[in-house]
C-alpha positions in Angstrom: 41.4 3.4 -3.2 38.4 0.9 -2.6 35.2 1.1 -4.3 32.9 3.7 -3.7 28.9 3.5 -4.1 26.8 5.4 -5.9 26.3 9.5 -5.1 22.4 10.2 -5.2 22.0 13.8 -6.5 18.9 16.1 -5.6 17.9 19.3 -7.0 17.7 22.3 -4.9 14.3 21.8 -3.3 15.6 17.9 -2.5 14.0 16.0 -5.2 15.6 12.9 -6.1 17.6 13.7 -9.6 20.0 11.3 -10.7 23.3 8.5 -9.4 26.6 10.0 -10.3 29.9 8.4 -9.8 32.6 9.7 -6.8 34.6 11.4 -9.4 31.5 13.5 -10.8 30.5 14.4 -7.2 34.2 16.0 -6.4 33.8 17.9 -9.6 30.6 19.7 -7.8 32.6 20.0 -4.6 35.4 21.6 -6.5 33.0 24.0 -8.6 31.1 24.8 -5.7 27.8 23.6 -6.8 26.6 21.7 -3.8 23.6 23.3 -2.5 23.4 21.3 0.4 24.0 17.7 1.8 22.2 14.8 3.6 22.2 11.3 4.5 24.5 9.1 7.1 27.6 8.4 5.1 30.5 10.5 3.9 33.5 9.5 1.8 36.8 11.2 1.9 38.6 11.0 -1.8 42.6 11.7 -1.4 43.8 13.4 -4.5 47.9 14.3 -5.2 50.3 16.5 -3.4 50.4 20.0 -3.5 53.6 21.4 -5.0 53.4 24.5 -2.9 52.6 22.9 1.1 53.5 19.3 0.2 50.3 17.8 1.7 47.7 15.7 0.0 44.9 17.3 -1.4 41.2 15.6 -0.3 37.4 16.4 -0.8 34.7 14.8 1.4 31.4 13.9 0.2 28.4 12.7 1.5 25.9 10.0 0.0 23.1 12.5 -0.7 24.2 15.9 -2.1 21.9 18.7 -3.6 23.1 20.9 -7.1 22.9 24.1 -7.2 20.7 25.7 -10.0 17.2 25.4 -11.0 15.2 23.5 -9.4 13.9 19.7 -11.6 10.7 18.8 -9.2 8.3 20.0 -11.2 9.8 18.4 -14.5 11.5 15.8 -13.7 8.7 14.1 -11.2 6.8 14.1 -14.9 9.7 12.8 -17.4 9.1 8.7 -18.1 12.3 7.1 -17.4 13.7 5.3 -19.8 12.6 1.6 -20.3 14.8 -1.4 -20.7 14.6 -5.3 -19.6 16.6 -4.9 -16.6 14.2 -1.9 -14.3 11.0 -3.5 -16.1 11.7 -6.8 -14.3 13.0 -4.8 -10.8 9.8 -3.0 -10.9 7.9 -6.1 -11.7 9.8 -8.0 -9.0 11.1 -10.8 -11.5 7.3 -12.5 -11.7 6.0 -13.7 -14.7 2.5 -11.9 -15.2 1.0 -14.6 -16.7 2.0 -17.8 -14.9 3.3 -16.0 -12.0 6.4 -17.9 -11.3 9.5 -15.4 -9.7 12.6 -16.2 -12.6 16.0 -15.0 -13.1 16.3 -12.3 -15.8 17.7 -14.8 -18.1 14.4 -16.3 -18.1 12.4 -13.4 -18.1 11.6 -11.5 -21.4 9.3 -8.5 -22.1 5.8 -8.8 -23.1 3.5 -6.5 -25.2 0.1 -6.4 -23.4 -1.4 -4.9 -26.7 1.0 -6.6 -29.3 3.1 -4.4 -31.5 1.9 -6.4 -34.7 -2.0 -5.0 -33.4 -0.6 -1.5 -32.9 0.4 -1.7 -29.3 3.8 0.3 -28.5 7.0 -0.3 -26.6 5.7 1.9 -23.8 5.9 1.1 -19.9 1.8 1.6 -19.4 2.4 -1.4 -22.3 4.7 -4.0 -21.0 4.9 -6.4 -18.8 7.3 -9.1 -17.3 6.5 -12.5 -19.2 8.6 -16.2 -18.3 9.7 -17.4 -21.9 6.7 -20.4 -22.0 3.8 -17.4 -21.6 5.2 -15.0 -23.6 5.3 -18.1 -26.8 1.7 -19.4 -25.6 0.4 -15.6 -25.9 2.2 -15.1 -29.6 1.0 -11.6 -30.9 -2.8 -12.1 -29.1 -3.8 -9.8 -26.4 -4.3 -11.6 -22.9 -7.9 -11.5 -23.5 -7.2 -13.0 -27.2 -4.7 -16.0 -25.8 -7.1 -16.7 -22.9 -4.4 -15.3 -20.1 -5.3 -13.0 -17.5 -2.8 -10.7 -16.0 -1.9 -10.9 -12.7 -0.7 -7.5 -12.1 -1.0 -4.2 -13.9 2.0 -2.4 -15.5 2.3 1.5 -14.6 5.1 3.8 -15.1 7.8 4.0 -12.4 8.3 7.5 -10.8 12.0 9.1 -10.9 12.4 8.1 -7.3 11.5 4.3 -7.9 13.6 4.3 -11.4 16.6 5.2 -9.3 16.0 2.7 -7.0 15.2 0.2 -9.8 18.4 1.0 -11.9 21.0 1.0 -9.0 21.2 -2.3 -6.5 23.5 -1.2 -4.7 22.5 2.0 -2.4 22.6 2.5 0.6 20.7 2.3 3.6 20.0 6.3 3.8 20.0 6.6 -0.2 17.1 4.0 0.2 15.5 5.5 3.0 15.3 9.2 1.0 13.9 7.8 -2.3 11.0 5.2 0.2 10.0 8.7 0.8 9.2 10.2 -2.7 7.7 6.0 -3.9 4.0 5.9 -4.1 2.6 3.9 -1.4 0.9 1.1 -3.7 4.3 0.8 -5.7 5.8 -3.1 -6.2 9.2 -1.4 -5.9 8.0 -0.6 -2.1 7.2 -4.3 -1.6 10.1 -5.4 -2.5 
């Protein structure tokens, strides 16, 4: 069995919820709990043989599937995602904020606009994607203390764009759903 991508969840009312694996979506096939499904591509999973008819068991599932139950929009549109290295420098394309320059990730490290030693905290609204050399120059200073001026502003990603920043590998009509929940002036839009 090859490798299968990603399964992008939705809630009832077809707001972007969360990646599961292949497995996790045939367990909501076989409990029933697909609401609904959407998008271009469908996967067909071949499971054992039945003891009874002989024939080998399958469930099909499509890229995009809605869960039955309550509906998230109005919660989960709100929650902050979680923050770590890797969606901070997706969502600020892998360019320094300082300097500018587009870097690897193994150059890249997170800076504290306000520094945590002058009360700033580990917060998206916070941080910022810094190149090694900017983030020494700046030290615990504030831009405006270190003489650096930022180049972009850092914001908190909706769910839509942390799904697209935590999974590289989606498809085309995965992508083309979520586009459609991203706010317009997003960097994860322009990328």
């Amino acid at each position: 069995m090859g490798a299968y991508p990603l399964i992008l969840t939705l809630d009832p009312q077809g707001a972007p919820h969360r990646w599961v694996t292949w497995q996790h979506a045939c367990f909501y096939y076989a409990k029933d709990q697909v609401a609904w499904v959407a998008g271009d591509h469908s996967f067909t999973i071949h499971g054992g043989l039945s003891r009874l008819t002989g024939q080998q068991s399958e469930i099909c599932t499509n890229s995009i599937i809605a869960i039955k139950g309550r509906a998230l929009a109005g919660r989960q549109f709100t929650q902050v995602p979680p923050l770590d290295n890797c969606e901070l420098f997706h969502r600020d394309r892998h360019i320094c904020a300082y300097c500018g320059d587009s870097l690897s990730s193994a150059r890249l490290t997170r800076d504290h606009v306000a520094p945590v030693s002058q009360g700033g905290r580990d917060t998206w609204m916070n941080v910022v994607t810094a190149c090694r050399s900017c983030n020494q120059r700046k030290s615990g200073r504030t831009p405006e203390q270190a003489g650096m001026q930022l180049l972009y502003a850092p914001y908190v990603p909706n769910k839509a764009e942390y799904l697209i920043l935590c999974n590289r590998n989606i498809l085309a009509d995965q992508m083309d759903f979520l586009a459609r929940h991203v706010p317009s002036a997003s960097r994860v839009r322009q990328a």
